[in-house]
ZARO-97066 format. One record per residue (C-alpha): residue in three letters; x, y, z. Coordinates in steps of 0.2 Angstrom, whole numbers, plus 5000, padded with zeros to 4 digits. Layout:
N
  code    c1    c2    c3
   ALA     X     Y     Z
...
END
This chain:
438
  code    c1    c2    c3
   UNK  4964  5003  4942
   UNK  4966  5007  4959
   UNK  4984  5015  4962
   UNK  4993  5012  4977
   UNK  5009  5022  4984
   UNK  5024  5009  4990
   UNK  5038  5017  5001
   UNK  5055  5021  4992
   UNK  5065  5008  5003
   UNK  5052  4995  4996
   UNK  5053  5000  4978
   UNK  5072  5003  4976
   UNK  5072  4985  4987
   UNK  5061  4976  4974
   UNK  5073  4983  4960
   UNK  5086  4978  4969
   UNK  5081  4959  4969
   UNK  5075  4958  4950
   UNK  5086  4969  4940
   UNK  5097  4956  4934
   UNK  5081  4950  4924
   UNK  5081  4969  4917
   UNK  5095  4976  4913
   UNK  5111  4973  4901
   UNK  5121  4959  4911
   UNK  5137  4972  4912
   UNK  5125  4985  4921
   UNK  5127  4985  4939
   UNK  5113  4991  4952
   UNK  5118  4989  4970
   UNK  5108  4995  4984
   UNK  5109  4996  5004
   UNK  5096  5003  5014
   UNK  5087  5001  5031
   UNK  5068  5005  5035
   UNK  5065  5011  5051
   UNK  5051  5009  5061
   UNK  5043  5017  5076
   UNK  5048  5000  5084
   UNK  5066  4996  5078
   UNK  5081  5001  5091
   UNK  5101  5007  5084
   UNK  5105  4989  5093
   UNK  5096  4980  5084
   UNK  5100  4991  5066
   UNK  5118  4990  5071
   UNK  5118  4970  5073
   UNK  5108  4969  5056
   UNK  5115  4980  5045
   UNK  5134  4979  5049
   UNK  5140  4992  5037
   UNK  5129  5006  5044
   UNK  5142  5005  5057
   UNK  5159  5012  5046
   UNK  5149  5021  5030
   UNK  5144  5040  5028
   UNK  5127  5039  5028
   UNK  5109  5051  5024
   UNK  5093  5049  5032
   UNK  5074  5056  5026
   UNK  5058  5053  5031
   UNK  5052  5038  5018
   UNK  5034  5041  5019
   UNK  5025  5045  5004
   UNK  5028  5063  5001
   UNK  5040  5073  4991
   UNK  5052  5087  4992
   UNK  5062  5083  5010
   UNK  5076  5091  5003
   UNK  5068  5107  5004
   UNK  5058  5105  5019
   UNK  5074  5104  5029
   UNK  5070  5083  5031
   UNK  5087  5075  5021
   UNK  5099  5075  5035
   UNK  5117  5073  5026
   UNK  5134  5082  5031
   UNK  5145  5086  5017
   UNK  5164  5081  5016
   UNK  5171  5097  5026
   UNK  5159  5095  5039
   UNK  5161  5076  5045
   UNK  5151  5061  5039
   UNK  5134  5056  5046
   UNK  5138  5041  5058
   UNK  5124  5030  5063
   UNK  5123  5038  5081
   UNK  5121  5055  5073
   UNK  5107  5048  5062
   UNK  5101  5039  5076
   UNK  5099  5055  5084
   UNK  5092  5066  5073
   UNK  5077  5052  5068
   UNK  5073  5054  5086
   UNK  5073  5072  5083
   UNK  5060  5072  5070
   UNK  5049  5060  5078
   UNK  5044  5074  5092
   UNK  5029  5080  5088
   UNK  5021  5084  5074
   UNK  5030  5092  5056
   UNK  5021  5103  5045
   UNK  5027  5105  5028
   UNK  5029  5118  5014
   UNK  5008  5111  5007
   UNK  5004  5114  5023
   UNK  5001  5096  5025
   UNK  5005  5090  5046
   UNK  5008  5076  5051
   UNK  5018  5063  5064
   UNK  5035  5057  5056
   UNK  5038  5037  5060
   UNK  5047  5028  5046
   UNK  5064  5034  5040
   UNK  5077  5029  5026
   UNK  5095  5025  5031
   UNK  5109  5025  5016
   UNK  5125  5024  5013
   UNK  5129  5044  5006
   UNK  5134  5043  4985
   UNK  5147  5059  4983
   UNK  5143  5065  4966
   UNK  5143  5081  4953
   UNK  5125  5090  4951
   UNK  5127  5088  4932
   UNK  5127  5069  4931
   UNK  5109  5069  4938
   UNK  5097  5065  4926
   UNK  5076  5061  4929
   UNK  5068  5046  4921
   UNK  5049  5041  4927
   UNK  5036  5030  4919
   UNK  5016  5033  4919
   UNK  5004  5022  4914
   UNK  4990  5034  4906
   UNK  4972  5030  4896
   UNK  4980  5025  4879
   UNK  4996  5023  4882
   UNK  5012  5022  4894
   UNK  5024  5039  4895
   UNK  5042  5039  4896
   UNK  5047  5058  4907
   UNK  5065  5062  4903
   UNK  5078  5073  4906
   UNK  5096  5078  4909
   UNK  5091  5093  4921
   UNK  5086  5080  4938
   UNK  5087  5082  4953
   UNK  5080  5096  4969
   UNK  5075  5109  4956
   UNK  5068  5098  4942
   UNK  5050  5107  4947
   UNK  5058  5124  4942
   UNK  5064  5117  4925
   UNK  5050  5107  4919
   UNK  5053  5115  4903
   UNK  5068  5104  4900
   UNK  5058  5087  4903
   UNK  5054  5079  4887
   UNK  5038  5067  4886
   UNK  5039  5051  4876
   UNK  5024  5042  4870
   UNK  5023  5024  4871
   UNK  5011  5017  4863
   UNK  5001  4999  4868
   UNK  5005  4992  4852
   UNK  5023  4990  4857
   UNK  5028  4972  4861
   UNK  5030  4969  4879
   UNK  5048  4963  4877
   UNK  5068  4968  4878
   UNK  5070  4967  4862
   UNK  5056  4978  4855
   UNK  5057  4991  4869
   UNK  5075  4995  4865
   UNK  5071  4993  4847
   UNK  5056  5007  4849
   UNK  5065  5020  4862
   UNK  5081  5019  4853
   UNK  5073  5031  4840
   UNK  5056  5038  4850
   UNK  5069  5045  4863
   UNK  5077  5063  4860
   UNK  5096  5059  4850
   UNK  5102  5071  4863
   UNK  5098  5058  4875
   UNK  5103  5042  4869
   UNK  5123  5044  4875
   UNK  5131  5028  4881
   UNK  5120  5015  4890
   UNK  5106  5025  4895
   UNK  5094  5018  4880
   UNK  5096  5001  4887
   UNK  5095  5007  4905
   UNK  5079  5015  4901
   UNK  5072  5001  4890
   UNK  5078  4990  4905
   UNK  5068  5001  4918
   UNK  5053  5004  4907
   UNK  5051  4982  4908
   UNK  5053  4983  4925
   UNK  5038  4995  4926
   UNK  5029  4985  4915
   UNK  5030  4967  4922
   UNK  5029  4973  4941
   UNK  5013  4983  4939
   UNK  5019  4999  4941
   UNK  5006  5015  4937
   UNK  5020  5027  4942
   UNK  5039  5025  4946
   UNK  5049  5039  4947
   UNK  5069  5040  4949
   UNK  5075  5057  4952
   UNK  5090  5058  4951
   UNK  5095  5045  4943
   UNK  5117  5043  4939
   UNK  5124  5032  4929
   UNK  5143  5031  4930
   UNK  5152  5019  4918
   UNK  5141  5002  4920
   UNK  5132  5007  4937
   UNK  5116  5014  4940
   UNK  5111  5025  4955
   UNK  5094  5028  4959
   UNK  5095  5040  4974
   UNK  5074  5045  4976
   UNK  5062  5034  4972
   UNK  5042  5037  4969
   UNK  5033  5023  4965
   UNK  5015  5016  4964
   UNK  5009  4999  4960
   UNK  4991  4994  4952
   UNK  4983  4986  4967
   UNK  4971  4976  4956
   UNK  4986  4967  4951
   UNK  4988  4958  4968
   UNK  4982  4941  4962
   UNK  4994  4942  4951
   UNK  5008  4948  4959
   UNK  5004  4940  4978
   UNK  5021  4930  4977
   UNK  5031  4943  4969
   UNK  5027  4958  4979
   UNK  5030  4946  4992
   UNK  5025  4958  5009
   UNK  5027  4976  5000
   UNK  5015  4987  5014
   UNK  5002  5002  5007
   UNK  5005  5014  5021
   UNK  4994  5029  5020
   UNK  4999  5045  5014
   UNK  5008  5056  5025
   UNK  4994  5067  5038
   UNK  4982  5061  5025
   UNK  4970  5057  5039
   UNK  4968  5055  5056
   UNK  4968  5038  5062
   UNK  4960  5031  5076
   UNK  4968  5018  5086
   UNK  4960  5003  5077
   UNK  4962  5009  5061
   UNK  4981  5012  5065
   UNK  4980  4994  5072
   UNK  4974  4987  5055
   UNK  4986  5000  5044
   UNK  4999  4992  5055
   UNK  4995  4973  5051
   UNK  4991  4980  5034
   UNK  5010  4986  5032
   UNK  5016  4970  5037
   UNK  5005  4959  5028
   UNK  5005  4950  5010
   UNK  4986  4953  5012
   UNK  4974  4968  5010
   UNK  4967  4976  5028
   UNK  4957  4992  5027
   UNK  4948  5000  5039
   UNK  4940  5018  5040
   UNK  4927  5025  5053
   UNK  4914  5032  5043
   UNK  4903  5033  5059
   UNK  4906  5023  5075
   UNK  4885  5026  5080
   UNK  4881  5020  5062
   UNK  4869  5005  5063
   UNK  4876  4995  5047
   UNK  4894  4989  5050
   UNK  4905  4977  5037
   UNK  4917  4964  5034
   UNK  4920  4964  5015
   UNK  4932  4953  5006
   UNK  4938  4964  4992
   UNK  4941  4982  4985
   UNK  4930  4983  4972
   UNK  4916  4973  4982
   UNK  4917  4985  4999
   UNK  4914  4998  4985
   UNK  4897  4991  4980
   UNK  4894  4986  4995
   UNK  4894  5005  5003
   UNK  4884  5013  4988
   UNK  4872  4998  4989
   UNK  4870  5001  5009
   UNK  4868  5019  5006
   UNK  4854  5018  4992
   UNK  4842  5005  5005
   UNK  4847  5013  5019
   UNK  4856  5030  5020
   UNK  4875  5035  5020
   UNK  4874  5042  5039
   UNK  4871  5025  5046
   UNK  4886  5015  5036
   UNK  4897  5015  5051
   UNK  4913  5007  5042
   UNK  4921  5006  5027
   UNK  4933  4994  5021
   UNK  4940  4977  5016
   UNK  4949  4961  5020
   UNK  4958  4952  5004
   UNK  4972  4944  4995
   UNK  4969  4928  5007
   UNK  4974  4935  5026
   UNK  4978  4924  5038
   UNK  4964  4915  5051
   UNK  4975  4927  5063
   UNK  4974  4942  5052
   UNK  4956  4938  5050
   UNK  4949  4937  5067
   UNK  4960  4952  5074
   UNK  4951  4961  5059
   UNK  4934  4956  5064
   UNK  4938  4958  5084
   UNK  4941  4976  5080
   UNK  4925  4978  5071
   UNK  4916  4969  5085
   UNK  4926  4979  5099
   UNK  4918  4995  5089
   UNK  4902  4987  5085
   UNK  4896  4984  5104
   UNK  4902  4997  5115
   UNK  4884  5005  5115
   UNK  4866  5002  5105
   UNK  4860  5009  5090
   UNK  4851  5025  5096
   UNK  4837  5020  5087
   UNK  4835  5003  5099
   UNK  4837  4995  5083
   UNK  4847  4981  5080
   UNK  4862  4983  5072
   UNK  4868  4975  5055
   UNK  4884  4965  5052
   UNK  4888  4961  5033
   UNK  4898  4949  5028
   UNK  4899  4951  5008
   UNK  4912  4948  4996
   UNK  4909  4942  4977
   UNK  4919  4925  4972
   UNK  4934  4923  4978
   UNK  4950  4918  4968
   UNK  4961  4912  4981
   UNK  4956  4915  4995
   UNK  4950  4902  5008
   UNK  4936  4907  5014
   UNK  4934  4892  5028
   UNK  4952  4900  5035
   UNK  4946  4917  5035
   UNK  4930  4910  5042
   UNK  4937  4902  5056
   UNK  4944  4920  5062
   UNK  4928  4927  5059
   UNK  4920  4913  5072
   UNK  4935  4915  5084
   UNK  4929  4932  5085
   UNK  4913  4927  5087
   UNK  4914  4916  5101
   UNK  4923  4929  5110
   UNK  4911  4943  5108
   UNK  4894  4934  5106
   UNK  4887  4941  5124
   UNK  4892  4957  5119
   UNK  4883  4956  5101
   UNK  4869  4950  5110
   UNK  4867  4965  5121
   UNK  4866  4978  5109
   UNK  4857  4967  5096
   UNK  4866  4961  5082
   UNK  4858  4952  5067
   UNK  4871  4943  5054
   UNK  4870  4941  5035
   UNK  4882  4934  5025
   UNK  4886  4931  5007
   UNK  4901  4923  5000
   UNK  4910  4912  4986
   UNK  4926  4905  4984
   UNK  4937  4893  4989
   UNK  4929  4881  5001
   UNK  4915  4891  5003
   UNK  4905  4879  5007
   UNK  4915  4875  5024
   UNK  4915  4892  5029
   UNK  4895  4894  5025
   UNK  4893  4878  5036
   UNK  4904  4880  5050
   UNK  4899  4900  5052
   UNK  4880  4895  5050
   UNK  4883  4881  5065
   UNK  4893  4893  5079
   UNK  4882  4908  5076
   UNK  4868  4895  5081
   UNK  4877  4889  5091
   UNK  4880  4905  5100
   UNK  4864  4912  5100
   UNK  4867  4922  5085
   UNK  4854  4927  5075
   UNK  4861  4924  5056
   UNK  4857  4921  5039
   UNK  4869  4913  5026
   UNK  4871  4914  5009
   UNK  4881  4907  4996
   UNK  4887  4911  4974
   UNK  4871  4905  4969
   UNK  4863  4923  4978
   UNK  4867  4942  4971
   UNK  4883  4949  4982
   UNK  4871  4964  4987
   UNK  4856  4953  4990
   UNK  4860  4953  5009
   UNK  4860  4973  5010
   UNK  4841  4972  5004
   UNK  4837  4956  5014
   UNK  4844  4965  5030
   UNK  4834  4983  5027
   UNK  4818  4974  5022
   UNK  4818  4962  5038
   UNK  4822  4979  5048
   UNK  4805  4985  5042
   UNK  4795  4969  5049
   UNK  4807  4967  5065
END
């Protein structure tokens, strides 16, 4: 299961679109936010979102770390002060976006995506946390009365509820299991049926983690005012449709990226597909372009078994059927890196072009990026000595095979193409063992 961290605007967005499927048909859950990026401008907000323009609003940082309350990073004015116009939140994102912020971990970082909202006035007491974990043998309900900023401080007060697998996945037999399994101190007025309603949105959205705190409910309407969610990215076949363009950004100042992998993080976050890159070592000899997660896995501890770990150059994958577009500025980046000097060895270098059998994606469409790229950095490739291998499955893969087979010929590109019928690592050991001969 490979967990993968949404921002809050996406996850309160998604439940915002589906909850009618959820929860009780007299529950309400209404929600108004705007994500904004490094390259939106107030105009443009302004003209989209119209009621930014007369509401008090709060602004945060919305990317993927905790505690911006306390790190001086929620920027709200209360009543006796003056509301938060959108020219004063306007003002203060450009604030935080000088520099670099360094919080309370000691984790720094650049700040570029924030959360506008309208401002919910209400009492401390009515704040309540609810999250869902999926762990090993079972799912676990976290509960209690005591949310909000200092929840961390009374830990004490949150109660955990087992929920076993042998519950049905449905309404009914949810509500029927928590309406007992849940402290009776907890079960006042809807929040069973709240709960019961959350827990199924966890469940048939692919959820690992989602966390509301706090969460209000007043009369028939649910607030969810912070919002921590991850989604099992192994679902992605699944959920493709569903999950429609939900970005992975990286975690905050979790690393430094260089300006191509903040190139494909960037299409990444705007994509329905999967595009990851990571420099291992940009004078590595090995470089690959590896449909799938689990595949780029095998891939680099199969590449540094034959060969050796220093001279994987790259590390990541292209999935969940991206767009010829998608595909060949992927593979341009990887080329742009690949030929800006010789391997110091005089050797030359490797391109990998692996992946195991595709479900849905069409791997003539990706191919044709691959060959657009190709054609546009064959000279190059030649100079510092390039040899191709290739081993794929999927749909049409015999196109793909064909046509990538014919323009690296074509160009003057020395390849060898493979399709199902080979083992998805056979092309690392075919590659090392002609290196030995070449």
């Amino acid at each position: 299961m490979a967990q993968r961290s949404i921002r809050e605007f996406h996850a309160k967005d998604r439940l915002h679109s589906t909850w009618q499927q959820y929860l009780p048909g007299d529950i309400n859950f209404s929600y108004r936010g705007v994500l904004v990026g490094p390259n939106d401008s107030l105009e443009d907000i302004k003209a989209k979102h119209p009621w930014v323009n007369t509401t008090s609003l709060v602004v945060k940082p919305d990317m993927l770390f905790g505690k911006r309350g306390k790190n001086g990073l929620v920027y709200v004015k209360k009543s006796t002060l003056g509301d938060v116009t959108i020219n004063d939140a306007w003002d203060w994102i450009q604030e935080k976006r000088q520099g670099e912020v360094t919080l309370d971990s000691g984790i720094s970082g650049e700040l570029d995506h924030f959360l506008i909202e309208p401002f919910f006035p209400h009492e401390a007491k009515d704040e309540w946390y609810v999250a869902f974990r999926t762990d090993a043998n079972q799912d676990t309900l976290l509960i209690s009365s005591q949310g909000g900023v200092d929840v961390e401080e009374n830990w004490d007060q949150v109660q955990e509820v087992a929920i076993p697998l042998t519950v049905e996945r449905n309404i009914e037999a949810i509500n029927t299991y928590l309406s007992t399994a849940i402290p009776s101190e907890y079960r006042q007025g809807r929040n069973v049926e709240v709960i019961a309603g959350l827990y199924q949105y966890f469940l048939e959205q692919h959820f690992t983690y989602l966390e509301i705190n706090p969460i209000v409910l007043q009369g028939n309407d649910v607030h969810c005012l912070d919002m921590v969610a991850r989604l099992d990215d192994t679902a992605n076949f699944l959920m493709n449709d569903t999950w429609n363009d939900i970005p992975f950004p990286a975690a905050f100042g979790e690393t430094r990226l260089t300006p191509e992998e903040k190139l494909i993080s960037e299409i990444d976050e705007v994509s329905g597909s999967s595009l990851k890159l990571t420099i291992l070592n940009p004078k590595g000899q090995i470089w690959t372009l590896v449909a799938g997660g689990g595949a780029s896995v095998v891939y680099a501890d199969t590449i540094a078994n034959q060969w050796s770990v220093e001279e994987l150059a790259n590390y990541g994958e292209y999935s969940g059927n991206p767009s010829t577009q998608e595909t060949y500025t992927y593979t341009r980046t990887i080329l742009d890196l690949m030929t800006r000097e010789k391997h110091q060895s005089g050797a030359d270098k490797i391109l990998l072009i692996g992946g195991a059998i595709a479900n849905f994606t069409d791997v003539a469409k990706t191919f044709a990026g691959i060959i657009q790229a190709f054609e546009e950095f064959a000279d190059k490739m030649k100079k510092v000595g390039v040899r191709i291998y290739v081993r794929r499955g999927g749909p049409n893969y015999e196109v793909g095979l064909k046509n990538i087979r014919v323009s690296a010929k074509k160009l003057g590109l020395p390849i060898e193409v493979y399709g199902p019928e080979t083992h998805i690592t056979d092309i690392v050991k075919i590659s090392y063992e002609d290196s030995l001969t070449a």
